[in-house]
C-alpha atoms as a printed R data frame, in Angstrom:
    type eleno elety resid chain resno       x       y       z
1   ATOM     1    CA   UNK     A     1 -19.343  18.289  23.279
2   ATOM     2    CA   UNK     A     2 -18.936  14.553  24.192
3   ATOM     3    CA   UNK     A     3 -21.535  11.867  23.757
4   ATOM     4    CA   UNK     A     4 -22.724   8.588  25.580
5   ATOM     5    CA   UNK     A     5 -21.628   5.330  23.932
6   ATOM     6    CA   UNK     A     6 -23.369   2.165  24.914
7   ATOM     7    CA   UNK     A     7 -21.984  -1.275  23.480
8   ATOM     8    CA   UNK     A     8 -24.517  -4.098  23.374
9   ATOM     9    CA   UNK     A     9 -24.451  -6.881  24.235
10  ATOM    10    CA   UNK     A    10 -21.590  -6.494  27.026
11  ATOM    11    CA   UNK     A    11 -23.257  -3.752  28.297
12  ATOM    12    CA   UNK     A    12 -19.641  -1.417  28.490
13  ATOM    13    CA   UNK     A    13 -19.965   2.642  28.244
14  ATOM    14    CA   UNK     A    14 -17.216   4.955  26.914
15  ATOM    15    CA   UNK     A    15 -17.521   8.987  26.136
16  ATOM    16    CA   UNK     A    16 -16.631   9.834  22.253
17  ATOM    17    CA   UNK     A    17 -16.291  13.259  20.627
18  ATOM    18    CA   UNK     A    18 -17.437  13.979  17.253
19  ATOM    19    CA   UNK     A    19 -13.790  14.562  16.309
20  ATOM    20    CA   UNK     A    20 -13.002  11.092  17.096
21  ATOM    21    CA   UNK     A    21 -13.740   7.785  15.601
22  ATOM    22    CA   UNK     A    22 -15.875   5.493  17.476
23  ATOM    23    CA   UNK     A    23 -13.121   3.129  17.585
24  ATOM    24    CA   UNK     A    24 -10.712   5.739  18.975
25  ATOM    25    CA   UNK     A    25 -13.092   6.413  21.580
26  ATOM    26    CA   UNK     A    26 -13.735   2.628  22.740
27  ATOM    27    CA   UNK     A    27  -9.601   1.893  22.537
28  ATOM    28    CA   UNK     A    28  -8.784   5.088  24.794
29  ATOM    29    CA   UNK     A    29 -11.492   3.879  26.873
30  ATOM    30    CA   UNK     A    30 -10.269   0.547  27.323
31  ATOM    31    CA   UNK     A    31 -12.877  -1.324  25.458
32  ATOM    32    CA   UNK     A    32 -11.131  -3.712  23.147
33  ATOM    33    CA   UNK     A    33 -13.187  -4.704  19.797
34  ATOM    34    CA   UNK     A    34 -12.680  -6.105  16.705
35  ATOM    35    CA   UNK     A    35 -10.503  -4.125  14.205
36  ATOM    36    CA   UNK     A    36  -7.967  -4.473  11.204
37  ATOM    37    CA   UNK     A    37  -7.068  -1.612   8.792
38  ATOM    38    CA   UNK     A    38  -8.199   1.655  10.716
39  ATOM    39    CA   UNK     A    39  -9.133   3.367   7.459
40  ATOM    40    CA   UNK     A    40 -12.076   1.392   6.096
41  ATOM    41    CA   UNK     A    41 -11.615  -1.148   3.952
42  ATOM    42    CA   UNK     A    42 -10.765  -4.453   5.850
43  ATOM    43    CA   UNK     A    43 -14.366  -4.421   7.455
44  ATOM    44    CA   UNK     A    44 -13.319  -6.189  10.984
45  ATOM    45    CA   UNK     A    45 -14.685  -3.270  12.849
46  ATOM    46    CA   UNK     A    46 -18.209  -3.196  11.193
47  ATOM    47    CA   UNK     A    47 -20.754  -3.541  13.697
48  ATOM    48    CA   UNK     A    48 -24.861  -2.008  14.525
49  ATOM    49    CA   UNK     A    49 -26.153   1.367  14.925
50  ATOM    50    CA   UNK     A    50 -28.948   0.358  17.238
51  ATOM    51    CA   UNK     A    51 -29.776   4.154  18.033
52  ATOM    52    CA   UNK     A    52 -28.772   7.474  17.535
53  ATOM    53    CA   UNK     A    53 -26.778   9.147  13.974
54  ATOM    54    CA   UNK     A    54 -23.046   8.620  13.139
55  ATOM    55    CA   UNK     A    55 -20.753  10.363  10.559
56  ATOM    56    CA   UNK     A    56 -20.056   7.374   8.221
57  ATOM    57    CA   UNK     A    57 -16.590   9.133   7.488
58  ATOM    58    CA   UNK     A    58 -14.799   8.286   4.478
59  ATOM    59    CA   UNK     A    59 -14.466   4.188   3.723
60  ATOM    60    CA   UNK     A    60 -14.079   1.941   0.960
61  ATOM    61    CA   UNK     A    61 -17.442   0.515  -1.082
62  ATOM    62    CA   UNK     A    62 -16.415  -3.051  -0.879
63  ATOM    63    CA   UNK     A    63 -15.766  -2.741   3.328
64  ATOM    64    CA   UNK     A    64 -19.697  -1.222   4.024
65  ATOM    65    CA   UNK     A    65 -22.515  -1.351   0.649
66  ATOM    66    CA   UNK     A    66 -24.952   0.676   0.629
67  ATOM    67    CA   UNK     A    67 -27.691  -2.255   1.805
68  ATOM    68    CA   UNK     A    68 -25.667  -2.759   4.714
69  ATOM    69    CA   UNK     A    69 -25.687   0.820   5.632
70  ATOM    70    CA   UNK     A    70 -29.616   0.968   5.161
71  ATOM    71    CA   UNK     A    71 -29.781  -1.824   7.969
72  ATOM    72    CA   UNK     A    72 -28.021   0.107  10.056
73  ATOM    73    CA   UNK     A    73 -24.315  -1.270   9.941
74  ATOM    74    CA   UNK     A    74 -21.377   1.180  10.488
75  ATOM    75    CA   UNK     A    75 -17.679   0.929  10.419
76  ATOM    76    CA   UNK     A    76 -16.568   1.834  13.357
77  ATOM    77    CA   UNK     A    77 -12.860   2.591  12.333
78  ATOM    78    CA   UNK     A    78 -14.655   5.383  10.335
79  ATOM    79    CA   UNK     A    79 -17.692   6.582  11.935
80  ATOM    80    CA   UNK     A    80 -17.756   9.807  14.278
81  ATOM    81    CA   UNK     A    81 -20.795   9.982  17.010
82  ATOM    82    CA   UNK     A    82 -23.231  13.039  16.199
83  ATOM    83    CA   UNK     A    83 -25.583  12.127  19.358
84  ATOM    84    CA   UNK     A    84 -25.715   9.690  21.342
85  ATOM    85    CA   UNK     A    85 -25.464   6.152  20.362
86  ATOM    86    CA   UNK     A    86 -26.500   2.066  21.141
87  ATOM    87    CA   UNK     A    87 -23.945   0.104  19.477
88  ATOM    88    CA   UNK     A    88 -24.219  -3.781  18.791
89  ATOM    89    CA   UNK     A    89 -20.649  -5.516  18.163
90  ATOM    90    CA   UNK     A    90 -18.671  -8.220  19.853
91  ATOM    91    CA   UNK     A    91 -16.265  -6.888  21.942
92  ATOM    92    CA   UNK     A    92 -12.395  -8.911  23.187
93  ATOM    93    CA   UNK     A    93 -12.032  -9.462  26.598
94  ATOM    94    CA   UNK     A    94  -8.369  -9.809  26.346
95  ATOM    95    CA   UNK     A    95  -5.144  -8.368  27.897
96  ATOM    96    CA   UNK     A    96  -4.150  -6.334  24.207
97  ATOM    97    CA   UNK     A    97  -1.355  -4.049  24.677
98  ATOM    98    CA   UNK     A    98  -1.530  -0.404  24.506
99  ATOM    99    CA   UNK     A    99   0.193   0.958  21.406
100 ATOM   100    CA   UNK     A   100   3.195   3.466  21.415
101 ATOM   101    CA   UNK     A   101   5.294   5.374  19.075
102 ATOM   102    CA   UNK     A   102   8.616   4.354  19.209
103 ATOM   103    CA   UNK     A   103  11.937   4.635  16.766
104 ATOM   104    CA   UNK     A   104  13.388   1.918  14.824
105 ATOM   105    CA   UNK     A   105  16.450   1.543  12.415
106 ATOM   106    CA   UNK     A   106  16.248  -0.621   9.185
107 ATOM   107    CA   UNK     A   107  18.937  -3.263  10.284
108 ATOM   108    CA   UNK     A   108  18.443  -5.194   6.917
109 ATOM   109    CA   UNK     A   109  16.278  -5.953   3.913
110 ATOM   110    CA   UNK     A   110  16.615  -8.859   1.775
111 ATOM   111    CA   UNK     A   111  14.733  -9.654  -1.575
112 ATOM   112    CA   UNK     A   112  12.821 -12.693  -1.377
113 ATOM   113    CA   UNK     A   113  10.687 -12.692  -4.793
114 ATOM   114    CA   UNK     A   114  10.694 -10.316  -7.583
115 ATOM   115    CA   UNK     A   115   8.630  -8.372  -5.099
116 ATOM   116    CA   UNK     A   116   8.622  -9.268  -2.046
117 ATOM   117    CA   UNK     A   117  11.117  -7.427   0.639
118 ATOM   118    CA   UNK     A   118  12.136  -8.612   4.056
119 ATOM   119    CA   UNK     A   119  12.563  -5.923   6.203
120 ATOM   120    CA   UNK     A   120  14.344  -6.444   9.923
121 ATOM   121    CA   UNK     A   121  13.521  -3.630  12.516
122 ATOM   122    CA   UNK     A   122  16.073  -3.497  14.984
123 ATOM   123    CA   UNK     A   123  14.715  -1.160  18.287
124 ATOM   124    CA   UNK     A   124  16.943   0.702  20.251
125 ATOM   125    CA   UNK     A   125  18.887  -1.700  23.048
126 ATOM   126    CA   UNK     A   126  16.641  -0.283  26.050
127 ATOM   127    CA   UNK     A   127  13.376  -1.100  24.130
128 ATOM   128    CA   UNK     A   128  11.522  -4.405  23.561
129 ATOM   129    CA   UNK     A   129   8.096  -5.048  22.304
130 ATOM   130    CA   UNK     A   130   5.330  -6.321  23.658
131 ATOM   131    CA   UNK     A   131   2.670  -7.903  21.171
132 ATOM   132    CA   UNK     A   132   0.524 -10.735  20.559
133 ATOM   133    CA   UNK     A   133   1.659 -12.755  17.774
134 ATOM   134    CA   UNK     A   134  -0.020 -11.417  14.360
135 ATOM   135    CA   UNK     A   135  -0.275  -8.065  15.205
136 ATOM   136    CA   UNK     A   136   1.176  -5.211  13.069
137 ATOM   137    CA   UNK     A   137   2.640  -1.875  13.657
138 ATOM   138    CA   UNK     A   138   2.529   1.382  11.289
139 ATOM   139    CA   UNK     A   139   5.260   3.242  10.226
140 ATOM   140    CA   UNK     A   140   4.552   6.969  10.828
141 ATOM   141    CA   UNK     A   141   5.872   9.175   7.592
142 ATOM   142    CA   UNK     A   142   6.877  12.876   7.854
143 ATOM   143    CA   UNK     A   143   4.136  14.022   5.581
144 ATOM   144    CA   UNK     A   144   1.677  12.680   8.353
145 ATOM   145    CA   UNK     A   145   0.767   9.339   6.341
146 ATOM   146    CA   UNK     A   146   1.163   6.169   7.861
147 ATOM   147    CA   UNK     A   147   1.591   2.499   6.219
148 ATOM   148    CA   UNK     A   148   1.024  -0.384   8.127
149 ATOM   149    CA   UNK     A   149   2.554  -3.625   7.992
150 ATOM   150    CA   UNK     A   150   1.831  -7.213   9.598
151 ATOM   151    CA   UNK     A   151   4.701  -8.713  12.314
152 ATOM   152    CA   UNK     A   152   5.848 -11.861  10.670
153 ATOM   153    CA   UNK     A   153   7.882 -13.061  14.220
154 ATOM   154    CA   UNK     A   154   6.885 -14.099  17.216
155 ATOM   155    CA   UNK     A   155   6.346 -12.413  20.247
156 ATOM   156    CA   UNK     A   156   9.479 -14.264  22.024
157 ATOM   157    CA   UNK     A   157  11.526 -12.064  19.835
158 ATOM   158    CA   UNK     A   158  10.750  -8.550  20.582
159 ATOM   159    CA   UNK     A   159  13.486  -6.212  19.816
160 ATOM   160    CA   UNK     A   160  14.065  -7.197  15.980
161 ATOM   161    CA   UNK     A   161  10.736  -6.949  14.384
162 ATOM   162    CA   UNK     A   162  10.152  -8.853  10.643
163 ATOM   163    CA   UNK     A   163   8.185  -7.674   7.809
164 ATOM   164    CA   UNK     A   164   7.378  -8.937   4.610
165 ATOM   165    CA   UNK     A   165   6.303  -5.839   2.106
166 ATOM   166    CA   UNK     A   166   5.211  -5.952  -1.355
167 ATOM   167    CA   UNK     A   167   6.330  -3.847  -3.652
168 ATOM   168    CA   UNK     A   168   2.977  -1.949  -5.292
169 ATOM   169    CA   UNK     A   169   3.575  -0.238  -8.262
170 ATOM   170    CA   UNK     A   170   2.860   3.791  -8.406
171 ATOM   171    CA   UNK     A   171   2.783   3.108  -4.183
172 ATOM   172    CA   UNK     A   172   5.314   5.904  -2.783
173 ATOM   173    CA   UNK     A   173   6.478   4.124   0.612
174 ATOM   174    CA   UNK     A   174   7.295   0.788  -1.033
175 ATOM   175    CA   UNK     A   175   8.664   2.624  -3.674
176 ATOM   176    CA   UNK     A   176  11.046   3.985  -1.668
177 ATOM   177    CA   UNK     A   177  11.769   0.999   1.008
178 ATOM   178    CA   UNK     A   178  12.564  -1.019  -2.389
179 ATOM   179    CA   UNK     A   179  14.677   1.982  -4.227
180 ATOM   180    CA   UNK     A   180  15.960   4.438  -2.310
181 ATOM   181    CA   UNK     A   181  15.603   3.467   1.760
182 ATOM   182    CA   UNK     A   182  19.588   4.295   2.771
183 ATOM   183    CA   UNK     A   183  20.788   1.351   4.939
184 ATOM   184    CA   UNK     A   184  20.310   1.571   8.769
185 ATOM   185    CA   UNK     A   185  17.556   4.672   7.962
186 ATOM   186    CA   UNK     A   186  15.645   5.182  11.313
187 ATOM   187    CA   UNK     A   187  12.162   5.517  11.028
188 ATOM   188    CA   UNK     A   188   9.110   6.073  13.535
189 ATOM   189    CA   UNK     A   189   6.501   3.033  14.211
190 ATOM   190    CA   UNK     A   190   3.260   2.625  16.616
191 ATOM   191    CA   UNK     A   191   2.780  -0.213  17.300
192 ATOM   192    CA   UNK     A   192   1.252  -3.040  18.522
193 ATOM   193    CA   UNK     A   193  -2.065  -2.825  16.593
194 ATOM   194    CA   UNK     A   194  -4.785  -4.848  15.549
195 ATOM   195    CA   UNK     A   195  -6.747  -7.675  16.800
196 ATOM   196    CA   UNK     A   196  -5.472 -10.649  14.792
197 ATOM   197    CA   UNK     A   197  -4.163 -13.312  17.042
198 ATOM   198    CA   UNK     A   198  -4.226 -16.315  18.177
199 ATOM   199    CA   UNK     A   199  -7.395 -16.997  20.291
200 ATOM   200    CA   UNK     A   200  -5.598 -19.896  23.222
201 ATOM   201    CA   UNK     A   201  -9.559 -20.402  24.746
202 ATOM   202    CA   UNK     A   202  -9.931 -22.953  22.080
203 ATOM   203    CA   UNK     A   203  -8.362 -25.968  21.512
204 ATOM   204    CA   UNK     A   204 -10.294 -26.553  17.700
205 ATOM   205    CA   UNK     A   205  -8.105 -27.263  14.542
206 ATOM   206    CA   UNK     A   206  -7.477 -24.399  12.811
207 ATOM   207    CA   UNK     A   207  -7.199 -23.692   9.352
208 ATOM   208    CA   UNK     A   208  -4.972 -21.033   8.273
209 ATOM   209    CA   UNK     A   209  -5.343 -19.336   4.838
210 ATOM   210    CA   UNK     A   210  -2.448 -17.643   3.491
211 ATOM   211    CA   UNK     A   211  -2.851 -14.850   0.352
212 ATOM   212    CA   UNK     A   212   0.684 -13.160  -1.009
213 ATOM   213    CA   UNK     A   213   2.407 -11.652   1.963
214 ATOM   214    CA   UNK     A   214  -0.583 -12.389   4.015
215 ATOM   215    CA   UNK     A   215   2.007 -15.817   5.071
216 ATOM   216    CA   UNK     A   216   3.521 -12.663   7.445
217 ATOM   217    CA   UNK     A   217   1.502 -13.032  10.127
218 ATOM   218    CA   UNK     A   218   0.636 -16.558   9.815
219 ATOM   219    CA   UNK     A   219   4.459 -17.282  10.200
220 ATOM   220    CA   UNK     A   220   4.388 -15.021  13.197
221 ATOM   221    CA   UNK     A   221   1.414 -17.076  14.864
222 ATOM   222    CA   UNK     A   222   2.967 -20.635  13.535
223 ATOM   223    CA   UNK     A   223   6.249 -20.005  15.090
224 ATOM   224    CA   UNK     A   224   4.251 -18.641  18.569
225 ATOM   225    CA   UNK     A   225   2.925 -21.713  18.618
226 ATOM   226    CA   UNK     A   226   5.837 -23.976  18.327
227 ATOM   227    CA   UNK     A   227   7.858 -21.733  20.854
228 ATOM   228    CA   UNK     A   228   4.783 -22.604  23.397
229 ATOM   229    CA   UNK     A   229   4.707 -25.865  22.171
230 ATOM   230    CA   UNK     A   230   0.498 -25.281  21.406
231 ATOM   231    CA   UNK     A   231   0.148 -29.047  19.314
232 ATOM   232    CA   UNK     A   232  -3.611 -27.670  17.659
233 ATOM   233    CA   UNK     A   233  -3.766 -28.967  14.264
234 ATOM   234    CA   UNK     A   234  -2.998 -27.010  11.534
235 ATOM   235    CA   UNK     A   235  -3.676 -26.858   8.112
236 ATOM   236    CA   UNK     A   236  -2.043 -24.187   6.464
237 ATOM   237    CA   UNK     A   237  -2.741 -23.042   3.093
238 ATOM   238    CA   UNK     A   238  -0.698 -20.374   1.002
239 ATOM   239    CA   UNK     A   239  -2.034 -19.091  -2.555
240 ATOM   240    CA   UNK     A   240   0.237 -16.879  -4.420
241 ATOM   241    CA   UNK     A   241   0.573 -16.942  -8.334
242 ATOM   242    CA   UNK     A   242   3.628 -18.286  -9.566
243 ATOM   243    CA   UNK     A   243   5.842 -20.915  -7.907
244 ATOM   244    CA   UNK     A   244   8.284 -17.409  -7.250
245 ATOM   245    CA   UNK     A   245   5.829 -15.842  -5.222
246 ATOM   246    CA   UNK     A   246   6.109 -18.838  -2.541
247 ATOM   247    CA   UNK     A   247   9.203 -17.143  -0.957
248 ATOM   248    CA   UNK     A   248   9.427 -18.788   2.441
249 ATOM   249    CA   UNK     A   249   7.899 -21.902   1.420
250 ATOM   250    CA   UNK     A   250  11.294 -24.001   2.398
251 ATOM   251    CA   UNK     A   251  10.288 -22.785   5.814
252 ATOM   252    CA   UNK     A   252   6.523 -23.446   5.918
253 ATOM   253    CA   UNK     A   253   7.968 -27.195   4.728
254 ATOM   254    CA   UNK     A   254  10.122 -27.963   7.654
255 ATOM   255    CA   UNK     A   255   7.575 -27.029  10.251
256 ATOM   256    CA   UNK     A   256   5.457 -29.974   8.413
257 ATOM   257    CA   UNK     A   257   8.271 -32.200   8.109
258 ATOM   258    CA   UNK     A   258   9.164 -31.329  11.851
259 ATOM   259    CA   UNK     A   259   5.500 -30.774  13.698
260 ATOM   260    CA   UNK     A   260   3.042 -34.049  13.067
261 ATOM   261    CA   UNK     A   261   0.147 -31.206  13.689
262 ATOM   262    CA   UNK     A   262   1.083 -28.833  10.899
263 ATOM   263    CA   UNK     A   263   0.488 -29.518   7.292
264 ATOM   264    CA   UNK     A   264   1.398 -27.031   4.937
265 ATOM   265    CA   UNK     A   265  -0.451 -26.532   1.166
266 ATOM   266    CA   UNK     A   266   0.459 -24.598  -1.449
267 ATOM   267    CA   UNK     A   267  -1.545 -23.668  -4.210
268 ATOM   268    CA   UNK     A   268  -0.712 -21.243  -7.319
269 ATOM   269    CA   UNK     A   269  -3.596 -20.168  -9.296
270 ATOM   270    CA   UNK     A   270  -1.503 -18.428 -12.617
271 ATOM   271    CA   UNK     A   271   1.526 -21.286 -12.246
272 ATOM   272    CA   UNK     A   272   4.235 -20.851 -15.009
273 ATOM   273    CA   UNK     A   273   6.009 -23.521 -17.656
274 ATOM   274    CA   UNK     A   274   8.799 -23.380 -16.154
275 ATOM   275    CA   UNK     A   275   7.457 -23.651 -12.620
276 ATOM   276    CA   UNK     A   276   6.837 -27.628 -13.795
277 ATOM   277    CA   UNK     A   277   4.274 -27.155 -10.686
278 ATOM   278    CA   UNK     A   278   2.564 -30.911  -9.715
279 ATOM   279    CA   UNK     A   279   1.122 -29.570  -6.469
280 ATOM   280    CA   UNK     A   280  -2.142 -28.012  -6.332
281 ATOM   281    CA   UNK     A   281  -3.920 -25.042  -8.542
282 ATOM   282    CA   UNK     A   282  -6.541 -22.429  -8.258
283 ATOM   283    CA   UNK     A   283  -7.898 -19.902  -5.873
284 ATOM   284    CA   UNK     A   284  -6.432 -20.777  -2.293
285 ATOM   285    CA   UNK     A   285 -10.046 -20.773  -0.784
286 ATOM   286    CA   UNK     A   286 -11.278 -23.173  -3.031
287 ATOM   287    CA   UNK     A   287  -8.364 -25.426  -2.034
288 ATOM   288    CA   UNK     A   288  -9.614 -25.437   1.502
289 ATOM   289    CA   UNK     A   289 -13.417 -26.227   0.156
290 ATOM   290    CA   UNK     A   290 -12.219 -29.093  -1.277
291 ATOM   291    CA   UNK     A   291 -10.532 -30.842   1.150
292 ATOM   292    CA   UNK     A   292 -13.155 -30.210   3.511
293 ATOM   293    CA   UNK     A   293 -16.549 -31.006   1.185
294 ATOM   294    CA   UNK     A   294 -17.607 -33.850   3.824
295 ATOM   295    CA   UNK     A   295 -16.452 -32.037   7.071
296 ATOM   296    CA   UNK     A   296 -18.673 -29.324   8.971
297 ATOM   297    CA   UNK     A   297 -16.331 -26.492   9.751
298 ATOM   298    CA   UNK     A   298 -18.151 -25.889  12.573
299 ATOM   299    CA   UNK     A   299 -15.304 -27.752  14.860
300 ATOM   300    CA   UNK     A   300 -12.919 -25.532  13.158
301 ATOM   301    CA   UNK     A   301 -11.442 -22.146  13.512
302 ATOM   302    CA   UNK     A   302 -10.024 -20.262  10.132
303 ATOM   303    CA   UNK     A   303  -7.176 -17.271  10.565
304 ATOM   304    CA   UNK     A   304  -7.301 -15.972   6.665
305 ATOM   305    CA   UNK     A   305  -4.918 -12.980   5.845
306 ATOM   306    CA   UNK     A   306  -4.590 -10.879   2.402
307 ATOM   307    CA   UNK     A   307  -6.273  -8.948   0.438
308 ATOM   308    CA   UNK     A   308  -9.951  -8.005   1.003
309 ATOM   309    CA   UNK     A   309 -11.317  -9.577  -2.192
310 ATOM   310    CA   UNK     A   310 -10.208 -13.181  -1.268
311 ATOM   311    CA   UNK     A   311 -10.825 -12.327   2.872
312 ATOM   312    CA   UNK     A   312 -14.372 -11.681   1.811
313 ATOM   313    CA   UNK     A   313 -14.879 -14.802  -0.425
314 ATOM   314    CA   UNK     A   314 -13.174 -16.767   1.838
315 ATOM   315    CA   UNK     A   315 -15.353 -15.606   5.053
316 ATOM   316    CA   UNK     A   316 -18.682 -16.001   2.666
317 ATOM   317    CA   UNK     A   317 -17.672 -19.473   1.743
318 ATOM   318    CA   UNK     A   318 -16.919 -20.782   4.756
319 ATOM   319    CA   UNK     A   319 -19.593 -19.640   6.661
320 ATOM   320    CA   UNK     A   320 -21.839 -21.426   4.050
321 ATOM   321    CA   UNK     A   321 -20.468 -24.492   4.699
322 ATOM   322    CA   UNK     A   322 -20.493 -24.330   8.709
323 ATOM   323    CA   UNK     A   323 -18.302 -22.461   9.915
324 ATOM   324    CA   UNK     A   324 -19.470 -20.145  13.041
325 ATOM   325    CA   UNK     A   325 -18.819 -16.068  12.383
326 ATOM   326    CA   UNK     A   326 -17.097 -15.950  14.968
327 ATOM   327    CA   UNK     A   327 -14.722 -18.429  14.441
328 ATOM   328    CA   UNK     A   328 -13.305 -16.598  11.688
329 ATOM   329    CA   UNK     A   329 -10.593 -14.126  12.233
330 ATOM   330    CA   UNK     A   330  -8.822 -12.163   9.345
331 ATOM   331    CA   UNK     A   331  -5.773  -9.953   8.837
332 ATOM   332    CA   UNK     A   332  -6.747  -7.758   5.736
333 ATOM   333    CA   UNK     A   333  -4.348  -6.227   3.530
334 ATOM   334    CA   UNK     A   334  -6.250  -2.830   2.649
335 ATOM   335    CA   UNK     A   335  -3.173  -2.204   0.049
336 ATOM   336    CA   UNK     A   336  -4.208  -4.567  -1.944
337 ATOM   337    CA   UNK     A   337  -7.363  -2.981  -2.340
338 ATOM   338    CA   UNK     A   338  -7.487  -1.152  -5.771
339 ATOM   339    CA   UNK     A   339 -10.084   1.467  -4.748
340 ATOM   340    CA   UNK     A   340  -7.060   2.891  -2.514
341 ATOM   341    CA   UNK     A   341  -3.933   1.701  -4.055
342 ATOM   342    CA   UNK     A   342  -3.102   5.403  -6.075
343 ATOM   343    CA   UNK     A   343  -2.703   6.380  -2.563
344 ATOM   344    CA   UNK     A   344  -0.511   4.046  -1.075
C-alpha cells in the first residue's frame, strides 16, 4: 500500500509507505526539507498536517507538545502516512548530497577538555567526501544503533573527517570511544546528513551561536568560509561553563585577530575561581540579546547549534526581537536531551 504525498506550498508530490517516515519518503524522492536529528527531538523537520492521518511515531515531548499536535503539526522525521496526506513545510531547493555508508578508521583522538574528544576519521585512499560544510554523518553500530555526530572541517578537506564528542555519562558509544576504542578501530558511517549549512543566497551578517561542542560545526562553516574567502560578518558566540570547556578557543581567537569580519565571544555561565574569567557571563543567548537590544535582527541571519533546551530559547528569543523564522537555522544536539540520554 503506498500513499499520495502533496507538499504545500511548492506544490512537489512523492509516494510514502506506512513503513516509512515521511521524511524518508520525501529524501528518496528527491525532495529536500528541513531536518536535524532523525529521531525526534531537534524539531527542524516539524511542519502541517493540512489533510489526511499520520502515525506520530515515537518523539521527544519538548520537540512536538501536545498543543502543537492539536493544531495539526507533525514531525516529519517521525510520522508514518496512514492515508493520504497535504503537507505544509518549507522545502530546500539545493544541490544536498545523497548519503552513503562507507568505512572509516579512527586515525587519532586527542583530549581537548575533561570531556571533550577529538576524533580524526581517516577514509580509505580511493574515497573522499562530498558535504556541505556543517553537516554530520552517523556512525552505524553492530547492534543496529546509530550515533550521530556534527563535521567540525570543511568541505575542502574531505578524506579526514573531524569530530568533537562529549563524553555523556551512563552513554555506551562515548563510553567506549573515550575508554576502550583500540587505536586505528574501523568503523561504519553514513554520511552526509542534515540540512545545516551555510545558506550563500544571502549576503546578511550572521550571528553564530555556539553551545558545548555545538562550536563543531560552526568551526566547520567558519573555516568554509575563509577557504572561499566569503567576508559576511560574523559574530560568533560560544557558551560553555567553565573557562576548560572553551577547548578550541585559541583557534576561534586567531580567525578574529586574522579576519576584520569575524569577532569571536565567549561567555561562561558557571565560571570557576581559578578561571580569574574578566570576559563575559551568563547564558550564551542572552549575550547575543544584549549586544543587539537597539538592532532589529531582521537584517540578520543566526546559525545556533547545541542542545535543544538553549536551540529553543534561543529561536524564541530571537524571533521576538525581529528576527525572520526563516532566517534561523540550527544544528541540535538531541544527546543532550535528558528525556533520551539513558539511551545514548
Amino acid at each position: 500500500m503506498t500513499f499520495e504525498i502533496t507538499i504545500y506550498p511548492s506544490g512537489d508530490h512523492f509516494i510514502s509507505r506506512p513503513s516509512e517516515t515521511l521524511l524518508e519518503s520525501a529524501l528518496a524522492s528527491g525532495i529536500n526539507i528541513p531536518y536535524g536529528c532523525r529521531n525526534g527531538t531537534c524539531g527542524s523537520c516539524k511542519g502541517s498536517v493540512l489533510s489526511g492521518t499520520v502515525d506520530y511515531g515515537d518523539y521527544a515531548t519538548g520537540a512536538l507538545t501536545e498543543a502543537e499536535k492539536a493544531s495539526g503539526k507533525a514531525l516529519f522525521c517521525c510520522a508514518r502516512p496512514l492515508s493520504d496526506l497535504s503537507l505544509e513545510c518549507r522545502t530546500i531547493n539545493t544541490d544536498l548530497i545523497p548519503p552513503r555508508i562507507i568505512p572509516a578508521r579512527v586515525e587519532a583522538k586527542r583530549l581537548v577538555a575533561p570531556d571533550v574528544m577529538v576524533m580524526f576519521l581517516k577514509l580509505p585512499s580511493n574515497e573522499h567526501l562530498k558535504f556541505k560544510a556543517g553537516q554530520y554523518i552517523e556512525f552505524l553500530l553492530k547492534d543496529g544503533k546509530r550515533r550521530a555526530f556534527s563535521l567540525a572541517n570543511a568541505p575542502h578537506i574531505d578524506n579526514m573527517l573531524e569530530l568533537h564528542l562529549r563524553l555523556i555519562p551512563g552513554g555506551q558509544f562515548t563510553e567506549y570511544v573515550f575508554n576502550e576504542m583500540p587505536d586505528k578501530a574501523i568503523m561504519r558511517i553514513e554520511a552526509p546528513l542534515g540540512s545545516f549549512y551555510l545558506h550563500e543566497d544571502s549576503d546578511k551578517p550572521i550571528i553564530m551561536v555556539a553551545g558545548g561542542t555545538g562550536f563543531a560545526p560552526i568551526k566547520g562553516i567558519v573555516e568554509y568560509m575563509i577557504h572561499n574567502k566569503i567576508d559576511r560578518k560574523v559574530t560568533l558566540y560560544w557558551g560553555v561553563r567553565a573557562r576548560q570547556d572553551l577547548y578550541m578557543a585559541d583557534l576561534a581567537e586567531s580567525w578574529a585577530l586574522e579576519y576584520a569580519n569575524i569577532q569571536f565571544i565567549p561567555v561562561l555561565s558557571e565560571d570557576l575561581s581559578e578561571d580569574q574569567w574578566c570576559g563575559r557571563r551568563g547564558l550564551v543567548h542572552e549575550a547575543v540579546l544584549d549586544d543587539f537590544t537597539q538592532s532589529n535582527l531582521n537584517a540578520y541571519e543566526v546559525y545556533c547549534c547545541g542542545a535543544p533546551a538553549m536551540v529553543e530559547v534561543a529561536k524564541t528569543s530571537f524571533i521576538q526581537h525581529g528576527l525572520p523564522e526563516d532566517a534561523f537555522f540550527a544544528d541540535v544536539f538531541s544527546f543532550a536531551n535528558p528525556a533520551i540520554m539513558q539511551s545514548l
